[in-house]
C-alpha positions as CSV (number, residue, x, y, z in Angstrom):
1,X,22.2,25.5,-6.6
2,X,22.9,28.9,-8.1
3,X,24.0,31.6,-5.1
4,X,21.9,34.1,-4.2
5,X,24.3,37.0,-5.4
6,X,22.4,38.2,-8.8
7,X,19.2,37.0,-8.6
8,X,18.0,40.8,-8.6
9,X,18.9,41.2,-11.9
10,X,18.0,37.6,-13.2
11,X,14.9,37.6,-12.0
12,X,12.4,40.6,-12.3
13,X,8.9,38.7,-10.7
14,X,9.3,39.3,-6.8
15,X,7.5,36.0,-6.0
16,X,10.4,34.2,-8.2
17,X,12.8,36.0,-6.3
18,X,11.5,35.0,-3.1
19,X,10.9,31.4,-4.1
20,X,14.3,31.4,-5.1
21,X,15.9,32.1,-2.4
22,X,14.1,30.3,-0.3
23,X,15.0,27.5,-2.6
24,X,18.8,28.2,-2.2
25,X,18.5,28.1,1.7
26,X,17.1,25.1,1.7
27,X,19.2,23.4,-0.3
28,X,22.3,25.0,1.8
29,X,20.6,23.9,5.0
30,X,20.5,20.1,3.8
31,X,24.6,20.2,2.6
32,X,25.2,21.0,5.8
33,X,23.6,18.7,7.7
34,X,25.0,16.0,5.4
35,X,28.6,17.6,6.3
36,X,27.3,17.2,10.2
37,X,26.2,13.5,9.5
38,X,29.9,13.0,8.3
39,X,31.9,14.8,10.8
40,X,29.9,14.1,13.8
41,X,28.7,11.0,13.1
42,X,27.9,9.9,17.1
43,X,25.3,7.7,18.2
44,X,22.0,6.0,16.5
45,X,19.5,8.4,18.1
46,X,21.6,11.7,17.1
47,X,21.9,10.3,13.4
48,X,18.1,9.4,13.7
49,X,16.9,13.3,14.7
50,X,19.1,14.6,11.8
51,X,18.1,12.8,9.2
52,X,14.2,13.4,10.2
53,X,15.5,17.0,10.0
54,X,17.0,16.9,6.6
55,X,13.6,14.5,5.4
56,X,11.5,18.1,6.5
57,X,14.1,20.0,4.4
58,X,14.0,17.7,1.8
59,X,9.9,18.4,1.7
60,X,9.8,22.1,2.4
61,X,12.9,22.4,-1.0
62,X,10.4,20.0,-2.9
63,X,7.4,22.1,-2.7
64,X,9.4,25.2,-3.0
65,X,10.2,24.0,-6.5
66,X,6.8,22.9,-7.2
67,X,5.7,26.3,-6.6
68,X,8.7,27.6,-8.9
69,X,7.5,25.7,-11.7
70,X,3.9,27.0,-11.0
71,X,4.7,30.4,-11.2
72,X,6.8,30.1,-14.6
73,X,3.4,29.3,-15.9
74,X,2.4,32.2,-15.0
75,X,4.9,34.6,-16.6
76,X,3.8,36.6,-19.2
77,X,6.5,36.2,-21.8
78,X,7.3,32.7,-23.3
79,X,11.1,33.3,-23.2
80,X,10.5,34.1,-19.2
81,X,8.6,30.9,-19.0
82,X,10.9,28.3,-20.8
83,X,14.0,30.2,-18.7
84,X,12.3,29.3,-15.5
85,X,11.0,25.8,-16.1
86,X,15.0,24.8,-16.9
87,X,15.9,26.3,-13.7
88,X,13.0,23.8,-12.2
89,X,14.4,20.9,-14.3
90,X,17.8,21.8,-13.3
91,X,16.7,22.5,-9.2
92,X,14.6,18.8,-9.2
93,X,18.2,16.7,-11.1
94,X,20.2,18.4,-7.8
95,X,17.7,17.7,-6.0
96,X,17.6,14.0,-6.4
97,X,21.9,13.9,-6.5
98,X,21.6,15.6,-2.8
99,X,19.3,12.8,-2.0
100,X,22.0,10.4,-3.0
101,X,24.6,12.3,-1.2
102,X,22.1,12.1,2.0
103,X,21.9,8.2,1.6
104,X,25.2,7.2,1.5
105,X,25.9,9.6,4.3
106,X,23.2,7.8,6.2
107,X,24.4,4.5,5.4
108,X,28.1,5.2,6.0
109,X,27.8,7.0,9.6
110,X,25.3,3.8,10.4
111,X,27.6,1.2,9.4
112,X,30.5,3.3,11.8
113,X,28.5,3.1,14.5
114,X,27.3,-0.2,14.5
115,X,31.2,-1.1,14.4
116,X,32.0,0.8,17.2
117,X,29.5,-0.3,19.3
118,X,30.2,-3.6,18.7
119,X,34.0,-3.1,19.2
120,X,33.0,-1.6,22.0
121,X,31.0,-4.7,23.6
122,X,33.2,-7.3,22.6
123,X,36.4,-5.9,24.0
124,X,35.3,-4.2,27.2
125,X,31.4,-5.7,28.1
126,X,32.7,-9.1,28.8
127,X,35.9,-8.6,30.1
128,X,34.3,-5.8,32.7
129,X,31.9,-8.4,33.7
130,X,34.9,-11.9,33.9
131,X,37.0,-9.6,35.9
132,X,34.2,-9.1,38.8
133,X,35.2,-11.3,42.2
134,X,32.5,-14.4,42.6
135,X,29.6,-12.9,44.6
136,X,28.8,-14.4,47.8
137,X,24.8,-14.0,47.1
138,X,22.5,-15.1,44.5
139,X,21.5,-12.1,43.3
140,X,24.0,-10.5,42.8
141,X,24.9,-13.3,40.3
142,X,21.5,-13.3,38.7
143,X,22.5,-9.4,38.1
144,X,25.3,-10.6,36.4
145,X,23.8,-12.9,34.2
146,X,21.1,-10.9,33.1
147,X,23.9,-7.9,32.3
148,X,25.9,-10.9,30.0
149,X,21.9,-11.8,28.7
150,X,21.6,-8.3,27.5
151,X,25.0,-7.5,26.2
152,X,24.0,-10.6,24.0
153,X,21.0,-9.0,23.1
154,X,22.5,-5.7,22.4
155,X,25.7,-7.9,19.9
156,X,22.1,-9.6,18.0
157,X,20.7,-6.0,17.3
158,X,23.8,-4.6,16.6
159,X,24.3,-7.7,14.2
160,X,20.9,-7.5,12.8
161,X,21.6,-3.6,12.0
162,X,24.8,-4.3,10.5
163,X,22.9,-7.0,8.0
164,X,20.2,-4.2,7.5
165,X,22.5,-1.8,6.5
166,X,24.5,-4.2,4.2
167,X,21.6,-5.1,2.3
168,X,20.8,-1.7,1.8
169,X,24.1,-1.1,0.2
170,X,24.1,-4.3,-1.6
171,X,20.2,-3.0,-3.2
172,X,22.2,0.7,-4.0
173,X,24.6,-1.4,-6.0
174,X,22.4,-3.6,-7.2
175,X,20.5,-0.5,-8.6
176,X,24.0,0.9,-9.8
177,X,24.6,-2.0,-11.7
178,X,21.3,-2.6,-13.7
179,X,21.7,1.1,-14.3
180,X,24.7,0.6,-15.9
181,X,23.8,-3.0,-17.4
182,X,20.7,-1.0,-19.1
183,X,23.1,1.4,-20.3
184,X,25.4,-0.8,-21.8
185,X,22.0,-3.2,-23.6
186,X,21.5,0.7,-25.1
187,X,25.3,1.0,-26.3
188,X,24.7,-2.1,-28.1
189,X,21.7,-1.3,-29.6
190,X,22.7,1.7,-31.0
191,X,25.7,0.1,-32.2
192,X,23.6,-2.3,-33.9
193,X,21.3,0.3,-35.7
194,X,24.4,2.3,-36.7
195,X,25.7,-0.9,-38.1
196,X,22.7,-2.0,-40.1
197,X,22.4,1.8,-41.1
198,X,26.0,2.0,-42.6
199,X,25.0,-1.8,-44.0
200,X,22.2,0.3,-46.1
201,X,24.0,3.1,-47.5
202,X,26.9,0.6,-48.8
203,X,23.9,-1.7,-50.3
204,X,22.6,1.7,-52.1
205,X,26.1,3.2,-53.3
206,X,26.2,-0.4,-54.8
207,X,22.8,-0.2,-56.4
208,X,23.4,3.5,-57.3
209,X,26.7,2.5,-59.2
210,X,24.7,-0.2,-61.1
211,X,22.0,2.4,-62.0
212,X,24.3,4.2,-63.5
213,X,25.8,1.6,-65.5
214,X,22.8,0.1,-66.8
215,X,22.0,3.7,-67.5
216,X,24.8,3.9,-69.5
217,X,24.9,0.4,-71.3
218,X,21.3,1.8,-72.4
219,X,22.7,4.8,-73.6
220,X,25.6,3.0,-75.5
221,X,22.8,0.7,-77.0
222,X,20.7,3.7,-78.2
223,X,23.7,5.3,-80.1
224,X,25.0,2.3,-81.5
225,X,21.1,1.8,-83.0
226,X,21.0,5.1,-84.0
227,X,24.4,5.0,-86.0
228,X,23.0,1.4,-87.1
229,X,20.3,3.0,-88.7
230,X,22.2,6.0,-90.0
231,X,24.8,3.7,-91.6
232,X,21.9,1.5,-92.8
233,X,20.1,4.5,-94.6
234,X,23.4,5.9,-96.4
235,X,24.4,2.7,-97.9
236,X,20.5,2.2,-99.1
237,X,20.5,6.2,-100.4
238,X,24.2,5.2,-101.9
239,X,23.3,2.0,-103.8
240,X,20.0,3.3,-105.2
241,X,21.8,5.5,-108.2
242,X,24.1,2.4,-109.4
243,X,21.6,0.2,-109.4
244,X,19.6,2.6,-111.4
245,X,22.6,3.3,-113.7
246,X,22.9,-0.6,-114.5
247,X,19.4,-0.6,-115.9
248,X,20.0,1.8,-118.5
């Protein structure tokens, strides 16, 4: 997003300005929880609250845009009103490479987690829990076999997140790749047009070449009948006083 320095003088409508800015800090306020997702990534529940506060920044930066493009309908001038509607199209493509960046943060600080957590369980939960002495009563064994139950539960979760979060990644790169597969189908297209294209103009330098020779062979003909007839008339005109003389 542009910085806030110079917008005075870019902008003359105050709402624009406003909007703007408001724009700007909202767009800031998101980087920076992405930055806090990747520095302090913790537990599940502190990921959870700020990502639900970068979704509400996310929506407040969206309809702060929207409005944007609403008022450059309103400007008077058309130069003011193409001017702003780029800085809308050009807000809404950061806009949805932010949301990228906040989706693999997401996915990266989730997948960390789970790992430790699961590190966590399988090298200390169970080997707490082996190293107890044998209880004398039964319940105190029961306690101890419903703690193992629900460190089970807890590796099944954990496990079930980490498939979750795999397939997620597996879709983003799915979507990557048929991006870039779609691409490629468009490469070759082109290529092909472009082809057939330079195909054409060869076929009509070739048919242009031949114009011009028939063209010519016509022309050739036309003088060669012309002299024809010519020649033909002067040997008539020239034989026409000896044949007269021979009479007499």
């Amino acid at each position: 997003m542009d910085k806030e320095s110079g917008l005075n003088n870019y902008y003359k409508d105050e709402n624009v300005k406003i909007c703007v800015k408001d724009i700007i800090k909202y767009d800031l306020n998101i980087k920076a929880l992405i930055q806090d997702i990747r520095e302090k990534c913790g537990i599940h529940d502190e990921l959870e609250t700020t990502n639900k506060q970068i979704i509400l920044k996310i929506h407040a930066l969206k309809s702060k845009i929207q409005q944007l493009e609403e008022l450059a309908h309103e400007q008077d001038k058309d130069s003011d009103t193409r001017s702003l509607l780029n800085d809308v199209s050009n807000y809404r493509e950061q806009l949805m490479n932010t949301q990228q960046l906040v989706r693999r943060a997401v996915i990266a600080c989730k997948t960390d987690i789970d790992n430790k957590e699961r590190d966590a369980l399988l090298d200390g939960g169970f080997t707490q829990r082996l190293d107890l002495k044998p209880a004398s009563d039964k319940q105190h064994l029961a306690k101890t076999a419903s703690n193992i139950t629900d460190d089970l539960k807890r590796i099944s979760q954990l496990m079930s997140q980490q498939v979750e979060t795999q397939r997620n990644a597996t879709e983003t790169l799915a979507s990557s790749s048929a991006v870039l597969h779609s691409t490629k189908d468009e490469f070759y297209t082109m290529s092909g047009a472009i082809a057939a294209g330079k195909k054409a103009l060869s076929a009509y330098k070739r048919r242009k070449w031949i114009d011009k020779l028939l063209v010519f062979i016509a022309f050739l003909l036309f003088i060669l009948t012309v002299f024809y007839i010519v020649y033909k008339r002067i040997i008539g005109f020239s034989a026409s006083p000896l044949k007269d003389s021979t009479e007499l």
